[in-house]
Every structure is written in C-alpha cells, then in structure tokens.
C-alpha positions in Angstrom: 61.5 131.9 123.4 61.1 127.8 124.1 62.9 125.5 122.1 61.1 123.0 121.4 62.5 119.4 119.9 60.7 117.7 116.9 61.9 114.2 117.6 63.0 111.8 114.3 61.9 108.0 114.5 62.4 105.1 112.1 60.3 102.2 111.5 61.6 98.9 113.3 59.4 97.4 111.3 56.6 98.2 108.8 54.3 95.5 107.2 51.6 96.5 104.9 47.5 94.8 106.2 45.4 96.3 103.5 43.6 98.6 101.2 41.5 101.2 102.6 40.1 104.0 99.7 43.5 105.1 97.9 45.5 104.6 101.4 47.6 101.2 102.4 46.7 100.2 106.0 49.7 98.8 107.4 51.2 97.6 111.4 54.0 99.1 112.0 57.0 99.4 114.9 57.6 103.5 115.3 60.3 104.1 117.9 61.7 107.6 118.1 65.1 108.9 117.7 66.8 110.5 120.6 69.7 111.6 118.8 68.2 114.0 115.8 65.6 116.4 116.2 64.5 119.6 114.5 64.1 122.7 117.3 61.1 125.0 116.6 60.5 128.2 118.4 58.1 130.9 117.9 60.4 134.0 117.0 58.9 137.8 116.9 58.4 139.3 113.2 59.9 142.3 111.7 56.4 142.9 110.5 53.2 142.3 111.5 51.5 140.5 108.8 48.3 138.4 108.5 50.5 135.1 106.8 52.1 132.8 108.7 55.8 132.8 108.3 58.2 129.9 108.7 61.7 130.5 108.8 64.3 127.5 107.8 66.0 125.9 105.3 63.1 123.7 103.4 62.6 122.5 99.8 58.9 123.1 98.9 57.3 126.4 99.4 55.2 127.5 102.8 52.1 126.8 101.5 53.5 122.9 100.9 55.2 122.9 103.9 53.2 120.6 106.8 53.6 123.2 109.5 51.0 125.4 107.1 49.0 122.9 106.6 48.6 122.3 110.3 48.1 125.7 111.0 45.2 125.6 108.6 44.0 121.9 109.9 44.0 123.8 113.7 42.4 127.0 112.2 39.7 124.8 111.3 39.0 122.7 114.1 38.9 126.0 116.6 35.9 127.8 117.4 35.9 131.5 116.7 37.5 133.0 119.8 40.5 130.6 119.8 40.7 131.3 116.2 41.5 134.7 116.6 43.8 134.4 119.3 46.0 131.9 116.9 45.9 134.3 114.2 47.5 137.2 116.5 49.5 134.8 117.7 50.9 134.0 114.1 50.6 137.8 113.4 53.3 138.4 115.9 55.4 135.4 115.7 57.3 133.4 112.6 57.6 129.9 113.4 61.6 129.6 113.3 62.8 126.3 112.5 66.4 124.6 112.5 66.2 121.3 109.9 68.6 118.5 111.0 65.9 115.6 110.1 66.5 115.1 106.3 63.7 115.4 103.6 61.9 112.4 101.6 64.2 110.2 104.4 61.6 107.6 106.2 62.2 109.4 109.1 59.1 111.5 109.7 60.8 115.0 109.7 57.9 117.1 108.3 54.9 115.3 110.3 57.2 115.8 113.6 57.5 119.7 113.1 53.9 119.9 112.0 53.0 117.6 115.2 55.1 119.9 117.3 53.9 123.3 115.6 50.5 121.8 117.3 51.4 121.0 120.5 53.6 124.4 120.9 50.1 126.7 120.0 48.2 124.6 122.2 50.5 125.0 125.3 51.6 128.6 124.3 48.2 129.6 123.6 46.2 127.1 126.4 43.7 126.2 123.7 42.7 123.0 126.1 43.0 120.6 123.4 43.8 116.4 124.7 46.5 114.7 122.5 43.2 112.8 120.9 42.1 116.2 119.7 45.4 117.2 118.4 45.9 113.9 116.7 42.4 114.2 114.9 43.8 117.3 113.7 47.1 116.0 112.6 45.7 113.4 110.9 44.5 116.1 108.3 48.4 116.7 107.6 49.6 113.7 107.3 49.0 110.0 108.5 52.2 109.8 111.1 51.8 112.9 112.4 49.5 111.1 115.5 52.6 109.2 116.0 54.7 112.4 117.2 51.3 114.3 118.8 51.5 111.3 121.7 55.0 111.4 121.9 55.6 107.9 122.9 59.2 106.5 122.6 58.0 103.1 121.1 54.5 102.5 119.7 52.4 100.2 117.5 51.2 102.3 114.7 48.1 100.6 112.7 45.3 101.9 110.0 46.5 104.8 108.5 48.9 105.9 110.6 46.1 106.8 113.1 45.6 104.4 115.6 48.9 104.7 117.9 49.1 102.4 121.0 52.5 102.7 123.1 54.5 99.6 123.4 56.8 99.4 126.6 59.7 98.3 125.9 63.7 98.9 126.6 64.8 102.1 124.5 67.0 101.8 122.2 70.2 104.1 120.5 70.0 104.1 116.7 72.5 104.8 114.4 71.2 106.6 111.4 72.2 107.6 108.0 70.6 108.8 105.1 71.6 108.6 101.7 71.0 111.8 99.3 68.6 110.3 97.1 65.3 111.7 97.6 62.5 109.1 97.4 58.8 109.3 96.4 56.4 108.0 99.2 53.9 107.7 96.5 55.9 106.3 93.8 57.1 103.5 96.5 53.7 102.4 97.3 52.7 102.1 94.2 55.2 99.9 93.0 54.5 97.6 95.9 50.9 97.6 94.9 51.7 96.6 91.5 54.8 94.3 92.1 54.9 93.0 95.8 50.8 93.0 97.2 51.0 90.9 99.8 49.2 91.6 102.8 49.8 90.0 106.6 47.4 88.3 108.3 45.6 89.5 111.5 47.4 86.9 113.4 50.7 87.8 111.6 50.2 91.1 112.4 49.3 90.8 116.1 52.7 88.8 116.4 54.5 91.8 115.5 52.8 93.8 117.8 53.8 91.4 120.7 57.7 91.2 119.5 60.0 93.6 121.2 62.1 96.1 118.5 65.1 94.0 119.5 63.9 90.8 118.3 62.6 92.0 115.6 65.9 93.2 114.8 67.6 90.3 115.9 65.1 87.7 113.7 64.6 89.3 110.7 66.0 90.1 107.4 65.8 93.9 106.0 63.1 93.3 103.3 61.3 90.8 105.5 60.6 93.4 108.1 59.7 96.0 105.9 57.6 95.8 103.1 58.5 98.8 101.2 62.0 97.8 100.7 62.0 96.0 97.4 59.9 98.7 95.7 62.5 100.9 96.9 65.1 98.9 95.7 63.1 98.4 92.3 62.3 102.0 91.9 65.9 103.4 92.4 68.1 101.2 91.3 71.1 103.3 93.1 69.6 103.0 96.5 71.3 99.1 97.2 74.8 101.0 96.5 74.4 102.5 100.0 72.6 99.7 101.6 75.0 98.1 104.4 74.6 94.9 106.1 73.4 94.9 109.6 71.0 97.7 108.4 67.6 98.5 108.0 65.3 100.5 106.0 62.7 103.1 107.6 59.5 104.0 106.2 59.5 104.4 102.7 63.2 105.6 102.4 66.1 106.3 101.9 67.4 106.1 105.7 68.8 103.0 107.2 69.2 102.3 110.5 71.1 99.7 113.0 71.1 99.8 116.7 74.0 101.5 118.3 76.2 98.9 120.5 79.5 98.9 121.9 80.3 96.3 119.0 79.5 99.1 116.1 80.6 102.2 117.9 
C-alpha cells in the first residue's frame, strides 16, 4: 500500500496574543521539516474486527492516541453512507505507522499523523472533503493539526492554531535535535500564564508575520522569539543542560533547532 509521509515542523517563532476560554491564542512561524517524517500506510488485518487498529511503537494507549481521535472527529462529521464505507475500510485495514518524530518534542509528531490519517481516508476513500473541511475536523484533535491538513512548507499560524495562512518564503534545512526529557504542553503554559503573561500587540504581531524565518533567526534571541521558553526553562530545570547556542526552541519543547549551513555541517 502508499506510504504516505507525516512531515515534522518547528516553530521559527511562537509569541503568545491572548486568552481565549482555557486556550492561549498565539502568532506563530510553522515551517515544516523535510528531513523527519513518520510514514503511515493502511496495512490489511489478520482479523476483521470492528476497532480500529494502529500499529507502531507509541507511548499512550489507541484510544489516547490522535489518529483515534481523528477517526472518531471524521466518523462524526460524515454522513451515513460515507460513515460506513470508513468503518469497512478500518475493518479491513490497521493503520501501520513507523515513529521517527519524537513524543512531547515541539515538533508536532501526533497532530501530523492524525492530519495525515485524514487526508489518506479522504483520498483512499474519495470522501470529497476540501482541506477547510478536513481542517474543521482536525481542529477537534488538536489545535496544529490544520497546520499539517494544508501542508504548506512555511505558514503563519494564529488563534488557536486554526487560522493557517501560507507565507512564501525561501525554504529552509533544519538541523534538529531533541533531548529525552519529555515535556508537558499543559504544565508549560501554565507556568507562562502564571510567571511570564505578556501578550504582543497587534502591531507586534503583524511585524512577525511580515519577517521572513531567516531574519527572525538572524535578529532574535531564543527566549525572545519564543515565549514558552523560560517556562520551559523554569519548569525543568535540566532542560538548559542541553540548550546550545545558535539554537532554538520549538513549540512547547524539548526540541531545538538551527538552520543547517555549510558553516555548521
């Protein structure tokens, strides 16, 4: 069956806007990484069985797992017949999956494979649905799995997570690594709440959006371009002991990232 690749990306930079509910709204640089990827392929079962199956190497169980909650997000935005042809489709097929993004890494590794899992049962099954659609459904998952569903290289990711515009720019090489310290998305952002609140501006914020990822790079300090370093750094104390300079921190941790030049190679 297809392989299908379930790109990585890191934030170039992530600045936090607001308060919307229980959810920060932030503006944020998402470029994917072209160098690691989980593959996903539908693969037949054994046995036929009513449950969906996933088969790789994860830490939390299938029903915590954000390809199964996709599947259920899709299950319910389908009408009856479509419905039923993904269930038979899930009857007959596990979802196989080979894991090379890490786990609680800033890199977006579970909302990519659930935005993939999406876009492979619309295609395989021609359920008609537009990117818009998919992301609505995402968005049910997880607030960067839009990001992945329009599968733009570089993009300006605002809200939630779920307003994605695409930002043309020169692509860039990254060269990533990721401590193993898992980190706590939640337990991050609630230390910058309580510690570090200090939203942008709109002005501030439309800057950013302007700013190619280079010069963003090139012009600003780690834990000036993303606002969820120093919480991190607060939180787990361990985490400066693999910080590098000439790095930066994605998303909520623990990966750092530096553009990949004939200097650094």
């Amino acid at each position: 069956m297809k392989l299908y690749k379930a790109y990585a990306k890191v934030n170039v930079f992530l600045k936090i806007t607001g308060k919307r509910d229980n959810y920060h709204e932030i503006v944020s640089r998402f470029v994917k990484v072209d160098s690691l990827y989980d593959e996903l392929s539908f693969v037949t079962k054994e046995d036929e069985t009513d449950e969906l199956k996933i088969i790789g190497e994860f830490s939390c169980s299938t029903k915590q797992n954000t390809i199964y909650k996709a599947y259920m997000a899709l299950l319910d935005a389908l009408d009856n017949t479509r419905t039923n042809s993904l269930k038979n489709l899930m009857r007959k097929y596990a979802v196989h999956v080979n894991k090379n993004i890490p786990a609680f890494a800033g890199l977006g590794g579970g909302s990519s494979d659930a935005a993939t899992f999406l876009k492979m049962c619309n295609e395989v099954l021609h359920l008609g649905l537009s990117k818009n659609e998919l992301s609505l459904v995402g968005l049910k998952v997880g607030a960067d799995v839009a990001f992945f569903i329009y599968g733009y290289d570089s993009a300006n990711v605002s809200g939630i997570g779920e307003i994605v515009e695409e930002f043309k720019e020169e692509h860039l090489d990254f060269e990533v690594f990721t401590p193993k310290l898992e980190i706590s998305t939640p337990k991050v952002y609630a230390a910058y709440r309580e510690n570090f609140y200090n939203p942008i501006d709109g002005f501030e914020a439309n800057k950013l959006k302007k700013t190619s990822s280079l010069d963003i790079l090139k012009t600003m300090k780690p834990d000036e371009a993303n606002d969820l370093f120093k919480p991190a750094l607060q939180e787990y104390k361990e985490l400066k002991n693999y910080y590098k300079h000439g790095y930066y921190f994605s998303g909520s941790g623990s990966s750092f990232f530096r553009v990949k030049n004939k200097e650094n190679e």
